[in-house]
TIBA-526204 format. One record per residue (C-alpha): residue number from 1; chain; y negated, x, z. Coordinates in nm, 4 decimals. Last residue first. Layout:
% TIBA-526204
SITE   k c        v        u        w
SITE NUM A        Y        X        Z
...
//
This chain:
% TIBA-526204
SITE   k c        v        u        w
SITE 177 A   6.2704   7.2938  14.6481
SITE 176 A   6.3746   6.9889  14.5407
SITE 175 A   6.1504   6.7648  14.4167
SITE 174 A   6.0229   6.4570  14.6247
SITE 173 A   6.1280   6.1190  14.4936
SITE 172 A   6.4289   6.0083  14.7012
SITE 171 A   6.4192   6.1326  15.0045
SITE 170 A   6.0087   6.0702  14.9460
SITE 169 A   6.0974   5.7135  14.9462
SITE 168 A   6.3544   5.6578  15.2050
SITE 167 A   6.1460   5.8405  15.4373
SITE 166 A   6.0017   5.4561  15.5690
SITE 165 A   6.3928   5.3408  15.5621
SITE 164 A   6.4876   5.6023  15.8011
SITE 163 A   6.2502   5.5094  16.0743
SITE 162 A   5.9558   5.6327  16.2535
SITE 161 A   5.7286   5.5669  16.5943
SITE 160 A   5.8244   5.3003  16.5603
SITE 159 A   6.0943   5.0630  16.4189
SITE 158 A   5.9194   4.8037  16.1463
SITE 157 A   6.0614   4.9610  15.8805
SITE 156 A   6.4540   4.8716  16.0266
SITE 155 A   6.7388   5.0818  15.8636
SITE 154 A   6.6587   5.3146  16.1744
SITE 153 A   6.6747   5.0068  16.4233
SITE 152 A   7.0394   4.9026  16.2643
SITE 151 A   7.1230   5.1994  16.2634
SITE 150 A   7.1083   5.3324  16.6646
SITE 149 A   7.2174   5.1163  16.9282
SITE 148 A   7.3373   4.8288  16.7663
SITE 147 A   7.5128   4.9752  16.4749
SITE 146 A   7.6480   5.2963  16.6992
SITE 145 A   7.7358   5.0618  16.9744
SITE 144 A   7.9246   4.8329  16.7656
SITE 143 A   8.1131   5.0584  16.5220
SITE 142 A   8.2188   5.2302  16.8496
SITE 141 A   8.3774   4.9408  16.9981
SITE 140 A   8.5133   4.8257  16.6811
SITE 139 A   8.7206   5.1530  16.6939
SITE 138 A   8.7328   5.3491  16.3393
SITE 137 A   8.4549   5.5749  16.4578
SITE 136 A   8.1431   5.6157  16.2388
SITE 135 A   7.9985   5.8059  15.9463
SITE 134 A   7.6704   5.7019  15.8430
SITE 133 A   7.5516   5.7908  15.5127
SITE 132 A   7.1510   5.7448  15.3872
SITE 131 A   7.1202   5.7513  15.0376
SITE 130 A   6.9223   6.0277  14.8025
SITE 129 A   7.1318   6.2365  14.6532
SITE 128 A   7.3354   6.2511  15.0152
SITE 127 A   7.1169   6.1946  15.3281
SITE 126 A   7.3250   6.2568  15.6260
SITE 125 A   7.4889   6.1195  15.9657
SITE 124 A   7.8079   6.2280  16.1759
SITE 123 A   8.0849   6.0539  16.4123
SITE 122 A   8.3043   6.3869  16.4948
SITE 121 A   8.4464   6.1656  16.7770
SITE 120 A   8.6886   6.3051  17.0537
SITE 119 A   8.4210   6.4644  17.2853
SITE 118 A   8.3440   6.0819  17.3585
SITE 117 A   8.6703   6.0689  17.5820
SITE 116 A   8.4119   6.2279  17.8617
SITE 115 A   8.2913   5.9266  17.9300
SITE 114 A   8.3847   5.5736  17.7477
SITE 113 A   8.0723   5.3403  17.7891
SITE 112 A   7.8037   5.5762  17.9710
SITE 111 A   7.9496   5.8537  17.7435
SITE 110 A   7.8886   5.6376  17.3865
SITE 109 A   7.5300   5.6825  17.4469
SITE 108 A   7.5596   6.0563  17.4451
SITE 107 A   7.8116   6.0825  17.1625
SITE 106 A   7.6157   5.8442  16.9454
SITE 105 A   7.2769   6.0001  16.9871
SITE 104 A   7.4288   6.3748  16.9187
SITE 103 A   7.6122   6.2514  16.6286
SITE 102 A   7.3011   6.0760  16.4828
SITE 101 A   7.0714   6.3813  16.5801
SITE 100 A   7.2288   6.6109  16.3666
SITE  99 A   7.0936   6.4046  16.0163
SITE  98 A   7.2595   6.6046  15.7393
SITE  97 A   7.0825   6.6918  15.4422
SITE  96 A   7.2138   6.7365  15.0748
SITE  95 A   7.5082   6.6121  15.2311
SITE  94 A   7.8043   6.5959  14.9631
SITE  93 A   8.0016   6.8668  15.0753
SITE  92 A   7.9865   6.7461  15.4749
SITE  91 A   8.0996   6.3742  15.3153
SITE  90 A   8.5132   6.4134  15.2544
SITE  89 A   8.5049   6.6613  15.5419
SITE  88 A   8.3333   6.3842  15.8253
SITE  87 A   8.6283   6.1336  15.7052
SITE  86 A   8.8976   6.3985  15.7201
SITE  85 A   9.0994   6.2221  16.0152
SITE  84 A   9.4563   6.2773  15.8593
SITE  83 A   9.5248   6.6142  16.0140
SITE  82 A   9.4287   6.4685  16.3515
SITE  81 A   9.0759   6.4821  16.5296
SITE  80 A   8.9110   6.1898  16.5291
SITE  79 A   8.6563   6.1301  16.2462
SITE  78 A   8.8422   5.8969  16.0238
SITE  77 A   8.7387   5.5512  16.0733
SITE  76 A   8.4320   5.3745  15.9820
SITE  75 A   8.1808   5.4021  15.6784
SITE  74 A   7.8390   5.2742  15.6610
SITE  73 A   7.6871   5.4226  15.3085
SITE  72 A   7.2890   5.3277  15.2335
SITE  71 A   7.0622   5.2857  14.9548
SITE  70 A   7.3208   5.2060  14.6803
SITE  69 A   7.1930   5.0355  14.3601
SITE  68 A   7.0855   5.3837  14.2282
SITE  67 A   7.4360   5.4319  14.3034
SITE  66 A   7.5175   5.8166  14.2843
SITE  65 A   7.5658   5.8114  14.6492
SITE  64 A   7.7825   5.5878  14.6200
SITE  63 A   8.0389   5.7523  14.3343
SITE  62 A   8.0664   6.0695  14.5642
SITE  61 A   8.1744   5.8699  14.8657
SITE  60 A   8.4616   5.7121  14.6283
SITE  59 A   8.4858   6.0704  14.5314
SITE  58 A   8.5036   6.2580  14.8278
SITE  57 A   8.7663   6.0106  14.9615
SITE  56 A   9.0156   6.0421  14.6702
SITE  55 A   8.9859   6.3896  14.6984
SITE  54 A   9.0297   6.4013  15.1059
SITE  53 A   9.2830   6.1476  15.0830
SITE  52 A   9.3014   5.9033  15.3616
SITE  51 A   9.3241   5.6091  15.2495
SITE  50 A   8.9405   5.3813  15.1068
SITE  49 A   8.8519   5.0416  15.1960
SITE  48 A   8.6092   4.9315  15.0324
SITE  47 A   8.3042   4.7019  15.0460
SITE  46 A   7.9962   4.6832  14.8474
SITE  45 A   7.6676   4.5209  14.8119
SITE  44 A   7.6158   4.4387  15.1110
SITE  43 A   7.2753   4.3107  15.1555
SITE  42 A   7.0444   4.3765  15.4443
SITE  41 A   6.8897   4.0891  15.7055
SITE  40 A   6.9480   4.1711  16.0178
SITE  39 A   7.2651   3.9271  16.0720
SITE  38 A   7.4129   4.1036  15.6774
SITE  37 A   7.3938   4.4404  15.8494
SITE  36 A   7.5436   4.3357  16.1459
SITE  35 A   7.8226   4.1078  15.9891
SITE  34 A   7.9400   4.3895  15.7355
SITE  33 A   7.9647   4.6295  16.0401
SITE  32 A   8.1723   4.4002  16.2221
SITE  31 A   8.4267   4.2894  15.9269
SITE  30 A   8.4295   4.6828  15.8755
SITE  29 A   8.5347   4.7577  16.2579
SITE  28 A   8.7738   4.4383  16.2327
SITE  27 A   8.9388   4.5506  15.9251
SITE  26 A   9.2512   4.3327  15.9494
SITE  25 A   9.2589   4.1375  15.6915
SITE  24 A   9.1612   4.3290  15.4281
SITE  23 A   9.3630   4.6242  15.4617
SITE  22 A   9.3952   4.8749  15.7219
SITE  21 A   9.6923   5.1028  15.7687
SITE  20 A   9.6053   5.4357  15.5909
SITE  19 A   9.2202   5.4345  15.6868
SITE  18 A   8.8671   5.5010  15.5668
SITE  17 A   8.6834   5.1946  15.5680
SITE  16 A   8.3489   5.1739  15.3377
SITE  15 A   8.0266   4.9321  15.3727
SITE  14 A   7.7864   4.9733  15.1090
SITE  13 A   7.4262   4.8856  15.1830
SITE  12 A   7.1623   4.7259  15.0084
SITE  11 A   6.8470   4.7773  15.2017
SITE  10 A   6.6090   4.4601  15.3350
SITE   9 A   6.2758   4.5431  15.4117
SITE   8 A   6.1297   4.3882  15.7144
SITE   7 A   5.7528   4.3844  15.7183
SITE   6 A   5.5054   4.6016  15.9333
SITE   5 A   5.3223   4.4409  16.1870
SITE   4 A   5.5936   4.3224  16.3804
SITE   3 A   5.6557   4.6736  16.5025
SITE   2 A   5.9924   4.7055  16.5980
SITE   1 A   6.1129   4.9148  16.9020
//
């Protein structure tokens, strides 16, 4: 619940799809993550979308979180369970952290929409060098819920009791152990 004490501080956020048969056009998951984050008030600083090549991906994922520029990495598609779904893979390396609650969140709220079929989603969370990744479902459906339900208050200072974007900081700054 936002505190309207505190001030909104905008993030710039990348927005990535990982598929094999999306392009421009047609990313509705993308187009709907884009118009969330650009509704509340963030910047999107850049969009991609990336096939599904585990190298490829781990790089473009790579070169993100090595964006000072970058504070946070939405991606959809990828996290079924195929050969090609690799989207959780390409990031696990890279997670200095990961954030198990996200998954857990998702899948639970995503039950009361599409019940037991929410076993099927690997959607996972994690703080890599510094910026927050979110990796999401390639349905719209699931882009929705999981931006609505869940990011878009944790990219939100004025969410209490906590958010993401108040840890942002010492993510950042704090040595490493």
């Amino acid at each position: 619940m936002p505190n309207q004490e505190k001030q909104f501080l905008p993030l710039n956020v990348a927005v990535m799809t990982v598929s094999d048969t999306r392009v421009e056009d047609n990313d509705g998951s993308g187009d709907l993550i884009d118009e969330r984050l650009t509704q509340a008030g963030h910047h999107v600083v850049n969009r991609s979308i990336q096939r599904e090549n585990i190298d490829d991906l781990k790089a473009a994922f790579q070169a993100l979180a090595d964006d000072p520029a970058v504070d946070a990495v939405v991606s959809t598609g990828g996290t079924g369970l195929t050969r090609r779904d690799i989207t959780p893979e390409a990031t696990a390396e890279l997670f200095d952290k990961s954030i198990p609650g996200f998954g857990e969140l998702f899948r639970m709220l995503s039950y009361d929409e599409i019940g037991s079929s929410t076993i099927e989603s690997r959607a996972v969370a994690g703080v890599a060098n510094g910026t927050l990744m979110f990796v999401l479902p390639g349905s719209p459906g699931a882009c929705r819920l999981a931006m609505d339900k869940i990011i878009l208050n944790q990219l939100d200072a004025r969410t209490r009791p906590c958010n993401l974007v108040a840890l942002l900081p010492r993510i950042r700054h704090e040595e490493k152990p």
